[in-house]
Every structure is written in C-alpha cells, then in structure tokens.
C-alpha positions in Angstrom: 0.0 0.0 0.0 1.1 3.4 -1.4 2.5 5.6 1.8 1.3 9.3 2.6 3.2 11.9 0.2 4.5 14.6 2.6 4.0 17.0 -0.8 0.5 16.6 -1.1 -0.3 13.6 -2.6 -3.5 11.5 -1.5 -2.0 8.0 0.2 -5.1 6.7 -2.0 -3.8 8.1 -5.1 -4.1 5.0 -7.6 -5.6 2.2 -5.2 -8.8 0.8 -6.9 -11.7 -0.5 -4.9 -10.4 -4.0 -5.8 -7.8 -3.2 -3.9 -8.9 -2.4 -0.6 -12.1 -4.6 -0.2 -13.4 -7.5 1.4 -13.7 -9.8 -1.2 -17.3 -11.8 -1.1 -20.4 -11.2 0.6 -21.8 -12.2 3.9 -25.6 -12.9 3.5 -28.7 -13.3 6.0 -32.2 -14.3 4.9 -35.4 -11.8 5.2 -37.0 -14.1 8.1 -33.6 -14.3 9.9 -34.0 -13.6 13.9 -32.0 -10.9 15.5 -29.9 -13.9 17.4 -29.0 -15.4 14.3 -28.2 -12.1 12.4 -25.5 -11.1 16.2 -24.2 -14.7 16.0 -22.9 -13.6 11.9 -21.5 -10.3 13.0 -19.9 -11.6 15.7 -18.4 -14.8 14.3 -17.3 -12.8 11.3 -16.0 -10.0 13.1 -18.3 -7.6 10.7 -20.7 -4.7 10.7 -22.7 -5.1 7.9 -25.0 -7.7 6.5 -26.4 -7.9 2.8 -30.1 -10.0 2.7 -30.2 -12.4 0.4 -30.9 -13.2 -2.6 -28.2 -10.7 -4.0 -29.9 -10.8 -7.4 -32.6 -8.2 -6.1 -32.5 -4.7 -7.8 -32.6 -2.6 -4.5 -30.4 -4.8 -2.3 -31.0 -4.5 1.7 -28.9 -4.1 4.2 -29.0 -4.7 8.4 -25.9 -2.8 9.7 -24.1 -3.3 13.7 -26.5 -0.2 15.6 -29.8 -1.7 12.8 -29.2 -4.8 14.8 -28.7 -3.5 18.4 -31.6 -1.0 18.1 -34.6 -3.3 17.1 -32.9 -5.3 20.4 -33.9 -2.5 22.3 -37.0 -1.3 20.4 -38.6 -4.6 19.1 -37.0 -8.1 20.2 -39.2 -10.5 17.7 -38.1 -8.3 14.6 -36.4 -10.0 11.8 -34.1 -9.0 9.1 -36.4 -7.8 6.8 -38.0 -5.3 9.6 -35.3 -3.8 10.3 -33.0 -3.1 6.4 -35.2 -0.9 5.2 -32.2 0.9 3.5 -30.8 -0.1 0.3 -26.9 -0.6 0.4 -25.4 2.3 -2.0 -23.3 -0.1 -4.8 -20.1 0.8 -6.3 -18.0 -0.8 -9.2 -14.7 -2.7 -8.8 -12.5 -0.6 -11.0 -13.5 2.3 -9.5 -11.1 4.1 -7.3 -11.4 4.5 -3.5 -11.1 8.0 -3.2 -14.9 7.5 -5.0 -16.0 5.6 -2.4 -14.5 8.3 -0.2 -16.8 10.3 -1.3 -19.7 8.5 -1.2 -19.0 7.9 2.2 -18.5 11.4 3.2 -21.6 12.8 1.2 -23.7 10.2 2.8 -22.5 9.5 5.9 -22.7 5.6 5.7 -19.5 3.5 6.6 -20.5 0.4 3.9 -20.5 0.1 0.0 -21.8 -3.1 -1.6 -19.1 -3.6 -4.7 -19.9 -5.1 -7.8 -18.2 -7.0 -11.4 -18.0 -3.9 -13.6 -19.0 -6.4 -16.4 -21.9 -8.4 -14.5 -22.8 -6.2 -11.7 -22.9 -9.2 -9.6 -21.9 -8.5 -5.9 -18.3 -8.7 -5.0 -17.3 -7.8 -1.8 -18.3 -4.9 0.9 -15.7 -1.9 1.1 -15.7 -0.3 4.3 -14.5 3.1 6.0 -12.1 0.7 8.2 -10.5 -0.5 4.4 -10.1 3.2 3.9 -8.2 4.1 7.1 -5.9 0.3 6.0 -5.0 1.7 3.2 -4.4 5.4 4.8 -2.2 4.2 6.9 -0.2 2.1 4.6 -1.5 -1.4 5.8 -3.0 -4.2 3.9 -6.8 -4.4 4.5 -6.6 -8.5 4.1 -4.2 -8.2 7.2 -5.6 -5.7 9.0 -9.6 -7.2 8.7 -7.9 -10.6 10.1 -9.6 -11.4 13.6 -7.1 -12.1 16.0 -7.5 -14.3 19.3 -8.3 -12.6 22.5 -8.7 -12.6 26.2 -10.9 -15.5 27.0 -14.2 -13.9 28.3 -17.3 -15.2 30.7 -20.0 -17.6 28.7 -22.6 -15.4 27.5 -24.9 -17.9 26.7 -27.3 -17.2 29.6 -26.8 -13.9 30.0 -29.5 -11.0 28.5 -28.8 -7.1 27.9 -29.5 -6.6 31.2 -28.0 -9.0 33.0 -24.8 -8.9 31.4 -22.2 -6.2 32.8 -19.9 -4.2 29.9 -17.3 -5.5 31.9 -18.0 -8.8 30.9 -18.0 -8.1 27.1 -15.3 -5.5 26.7 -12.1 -4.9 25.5 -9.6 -4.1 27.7 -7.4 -1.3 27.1 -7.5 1.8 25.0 -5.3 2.4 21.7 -4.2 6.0 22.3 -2.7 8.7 20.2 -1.4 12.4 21.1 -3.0 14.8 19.9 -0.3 16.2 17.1 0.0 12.7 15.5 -0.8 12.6 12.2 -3.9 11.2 10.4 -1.9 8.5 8.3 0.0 7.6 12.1 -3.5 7.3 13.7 -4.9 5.3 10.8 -2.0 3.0 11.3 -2.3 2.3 14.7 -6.1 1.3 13.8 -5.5 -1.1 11.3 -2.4 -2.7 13.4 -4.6 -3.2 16.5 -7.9 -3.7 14.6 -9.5 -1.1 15.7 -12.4 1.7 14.3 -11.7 4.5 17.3 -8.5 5.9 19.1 -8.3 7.7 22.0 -6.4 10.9 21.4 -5.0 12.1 24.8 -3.5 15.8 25.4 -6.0 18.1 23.4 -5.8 22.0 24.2 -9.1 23.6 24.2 -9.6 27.5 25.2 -10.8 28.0 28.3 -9.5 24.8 29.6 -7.3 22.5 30.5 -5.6 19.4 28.6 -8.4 17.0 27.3 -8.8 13.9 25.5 -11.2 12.6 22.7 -12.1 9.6 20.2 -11.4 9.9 16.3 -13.4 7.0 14.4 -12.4 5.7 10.9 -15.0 8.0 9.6 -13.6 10.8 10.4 -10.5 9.9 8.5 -12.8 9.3 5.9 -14.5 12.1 5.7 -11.1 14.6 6.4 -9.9 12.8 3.3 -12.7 13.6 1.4 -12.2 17.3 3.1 -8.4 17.2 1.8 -7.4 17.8 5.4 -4.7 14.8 5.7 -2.1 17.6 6.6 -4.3 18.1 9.9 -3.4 17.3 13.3 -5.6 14.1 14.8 -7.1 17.0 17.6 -8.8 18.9 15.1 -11.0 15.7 14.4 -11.4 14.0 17.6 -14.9 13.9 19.5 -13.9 15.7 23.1 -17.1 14.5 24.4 -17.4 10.9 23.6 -19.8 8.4 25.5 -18.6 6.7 28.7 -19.7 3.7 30.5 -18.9 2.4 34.1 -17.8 -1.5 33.6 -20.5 -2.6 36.5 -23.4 -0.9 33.7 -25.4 -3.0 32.4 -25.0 -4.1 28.4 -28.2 -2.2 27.7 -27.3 0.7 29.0 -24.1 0.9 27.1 -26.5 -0.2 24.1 -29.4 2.2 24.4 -26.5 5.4 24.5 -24.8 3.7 21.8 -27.9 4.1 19.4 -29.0 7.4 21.3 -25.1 8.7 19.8 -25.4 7.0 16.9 -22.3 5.4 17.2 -21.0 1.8 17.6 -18.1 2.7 20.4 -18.3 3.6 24.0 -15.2 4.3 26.7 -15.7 2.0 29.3 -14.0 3.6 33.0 -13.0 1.3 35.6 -13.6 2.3 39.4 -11.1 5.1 39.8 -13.0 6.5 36.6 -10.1 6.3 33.9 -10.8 4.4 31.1 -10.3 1.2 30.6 -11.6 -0.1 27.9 -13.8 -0.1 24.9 -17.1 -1.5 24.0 -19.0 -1.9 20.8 -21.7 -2.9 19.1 -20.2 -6.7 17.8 -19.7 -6.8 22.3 -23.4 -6.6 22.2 -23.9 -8.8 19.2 -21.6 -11.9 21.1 -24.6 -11.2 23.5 -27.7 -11.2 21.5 -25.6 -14.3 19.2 -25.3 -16.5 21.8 -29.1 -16.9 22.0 -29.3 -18.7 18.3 
C-alpha cells in the first residue's frame, strides 16, 4: 500500500476499490431472527450484512447499531424489519477516493461492490478498508480477527443481566493529539481497531483534554483534503462513557442514542479502561441462536 506523500499527494492516489475490499459477501435471509443475524457479525468480526438473494435490484442491508436497536425497540423483529435501507453499490474498478466520497456525502461506513462487467456482488468496502490503506496497511491483514482474552459464557446472560465488563475490550489504543492522520490510521489497522483515544488536546478556556477519532472521520477529512491536519482537530472531546459494572443495555441504548458503535468504558477510579461496541453486544444477542 502506497505511503502518505508529505507534498500533497493522497496516500489513496491510484488504489482501486479492488484493492482495498473485502472480497465476497456475507448474507442473512429476510426471516432471519435478531440472534442469528449477532451470531454472523460476531463470528465474522463484521458490521454489515447484505439480505439475500443478491440478485434483487434494491439490495438491503441490516448494519451493527440496525441490529442493536430493534434489540432495544422490538425483540421479535427480523431482518427484513429492520433493512429498510438499500446498500449504495459501487463498481470494482472504481477508485477508493470514489467511495470516499460516497462515504463522506452520505454519511454511511459500507459500499456493496460489484463485477464492472456483470454487476454481480463482490465484496463490501468499508471506512475501516479506507483508514488500511491510509495508513499504509494491507486491508486483508488488517480485517484478520485475531484471538483474544478469554471472556465469561454469555450464553445465559441477556442485555440486562450482562455487565460491559464482561463483554469488553480491555485497554484503549491511544494517540497524542499532534500525530498525524496516516500515524492514527495505522495504529487502527495494526490493532484492529475503528476508534483511538487521542490524549492531550488543548481547548480554550481549559485545560488538557482527550477525545475519540473514528475511521469515519478519517474518511470524511480525506474527502475534506485535510490529511495535513493534526488528529485533535477531528477527535470527539465529548465521547460516550460507561462504568464497567453498567449494564450491556445501558451501554447499548447510549450507543444508538449517539449514533455510534463505540463507548469508553472507565474502571472504578474512573479512567478508562476499555472499549465496547456494538459486535460486544452482538456476542450477546448471538449467543441466543
């Protein structure tokens, strides 16, 4: 992967959709229960399902916080219920700063990409392929899902009766606040990771601060050409916190309140600690099907 030109140049300067995406598609069918759709995202380590059949004109999609708000909202909903958007489709050969700017104009993190002979589906592209690629990492490598800490059985736990301590991930990938955007996109793909704590922000007024920077505000600040900023000017000072002895719906119903898939999870002496998404809640809802 092409590394960030100090003179200007786009790190994404010549890389091709092909390049960069997830090659096939994970599928679910219309009558699919939310346990079964958690238990794919969280074996697969993904965000996004496409419904089947692919042949359809208007192809459907049930995204990560799709998923973990019908939980909250409407428990006997299946897939069709709840991807009620269409996925937006892009072609193969087309570059990735196009799907940049798809992306950034409509604020969604997936594109569904297609043969540009057949238009049959090929693979899902994703604003974590994007930051890969920014940060000169190979998006097969980076999307692999590496073994962690062993965890608690979830099997008979609900929402409610499971702690985010019992889900989370412990630790916190951190950044200062002067690194650059291609440095921060690294550290996300080495540690497979969509957010970063940036620690040591200066705001006026007051004192030293921290924030989060998701991989769609790289996205969307390559989109901006902004590369040449400082992480601080993107990063989220007031991101959502959790205590790890919360309940998983708590953490879930702020979650889609935010419209986000990340919350900062603080231990007892109220640092952080960790992180929790929306796949923590899905190895929750999964383990149900």
């Amino acid at each position: 992967m092409p590394e960030h030109d100090p003179a200007g140049g786009s790190p994404l300067t010549g890389v091709s959709v092909l390049d960069a995406m997830c090659p096939g598609v994970v599928t679910c069918l219309p009558d699919d229960r939310l346990a079964k759709l958690a238990a794919i995202m969280a074996t697969h380590g993904i965000h996004a399902i496409v419904l089947a059949p692919l042949e359809r004109r208007a192809r459907l999609i049930v995204t990560d916080l799709d998923l973990v708000r019908a939980a909250l909202e409407r428990a006997d909903a299946r897939a069709s219920d709840i991807a009620r958007e269409p996925v937006m489709t892009l072609s193969a050969d087309a570059s990735l700063d196009d799907a940049v700017a798809i992306m950034s104009e409509r604020g969604i993190s997936h594109l569904l990409v297609t043969e540009p002979a057949s238009g049959a589906p090929a693979g899902i592209v994703s604003s974590f392929d994007v930051a890969a690629v920014l940060g000169g990492q190979q998006p097969r490598l980076a999307r692999m899902i590496r073994p962690g800490p062993a965890r608690p059985s979830p099997s008979a736990l609900t929402l409610s009766q499971a702690r985010v301590g019992d889900v989370m991930h412990p630790g916190v990938a951190t950044c200062l606040a002067d690194a650059s955007l291609p440095t921060v996109a690294r550290s996300m793909a080495e540690h497979r990771v969509h957010c970063v704590a940036v620690a040591g922000i200066r705001r006026p007024g007051s004192n030293l601060t921290w924030g989060l920077v998701g991989d769609m505000d790289l996205v969307m600040a390559v989109h901006r050409g902004e590369l040449s900023q400082p992480v601080a000017t993107l990063a989220a000072t007031s991101p959502i916190a959790v205590e790890e002895s919360e309940s998983l719906d708590r953490a879930a119903t702020l979650m889609v309140e935010h419209d986000t898939a990340h919350a900062v999870v603080t231990g007892p002496s109220g640092l952080p600690s960790g992180m929790i998404s929306t796949l923590d809640v899905a190895s929750i809802l999964g383990a149900a099907a």
